[in-house]
C-alpha positions, 0 to 999 in steps of 0.5 A, a space after each residue: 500500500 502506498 498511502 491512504 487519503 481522504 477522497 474528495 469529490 467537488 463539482 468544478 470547484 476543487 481548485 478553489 477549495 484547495 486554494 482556501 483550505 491550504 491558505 487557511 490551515 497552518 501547513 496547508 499545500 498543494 502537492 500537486 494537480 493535473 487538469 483537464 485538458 480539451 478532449 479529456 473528459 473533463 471540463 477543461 482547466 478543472 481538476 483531473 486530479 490533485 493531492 493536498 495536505 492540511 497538517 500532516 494528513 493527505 488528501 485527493 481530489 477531482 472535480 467530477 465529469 459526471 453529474 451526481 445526484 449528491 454532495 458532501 454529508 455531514 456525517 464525515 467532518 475534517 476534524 482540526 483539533 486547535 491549541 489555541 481559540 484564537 486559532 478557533 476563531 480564524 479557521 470558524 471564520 475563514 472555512 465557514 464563510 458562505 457555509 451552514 452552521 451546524 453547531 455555532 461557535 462556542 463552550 460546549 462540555 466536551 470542549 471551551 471552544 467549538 464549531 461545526 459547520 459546512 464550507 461554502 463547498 459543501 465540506 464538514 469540518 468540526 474545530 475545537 480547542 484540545 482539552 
């Protein structure tokens, strides 16, 4: 096996959203994208494939030439676990901008700072100060 990553699947939009991500999250880069070329398949200039990664985990992604009759669910959240609620703070504001709350920025008893919410791609992502 040579590695595992977490997949993600976006519609035109995977370029943007790595660009938001890598620029948001301490660490964040782009390892590497191929694009759609005429005749491909794909939309031309969206992503055939790319790698990225966020702290030291690995992620794919594509933008799709099909149309699917679904998105991301909530149900699978990137989880960022933050030493600090200034931290908390940034990534809340920059990641959920034109997104959907789940669970509002605040204390909650599992930790003194947390959000849940959806990008404005559709992404889950869960932040919290470490306990």
């Amino acid at each position: 096996m040579q590695s595992v990553a977490t997949f993600l699947m976006f519609d035109g939009k995977a370029e943007d959203a790595m660009n938001l991500y890598t620029s948001v999250v301490p660490g964040g880069e782009i390892t590497s994208i191929r694009k759609y070329e005429a005749g491909q398949g794909g939309t031309e200039g969206t992503v055939m494939y790319a790698s990225f990664k966020l702290g030291d985990q690995l992620f794919s992604c594509i933008d799709s030439p099909g149309k699917h009759q679904f998105g991301f669910t909530p149900a699978m959240s990137i989880y960022i676990t933050c030493d600090t609620g200034t931290e908390v703070d940034n990534l809340y504001t920059k990641l959920s901008e034109g997104g959907q709350v789940m669970m509002p920025l605040g204390a909650y008893p599992f930790s003194k700072k947390y959000a849940w919410f959806s990008d404005k791609f559709g992404v889950s992502w869960q932040v919290g100060l470490a306990m």
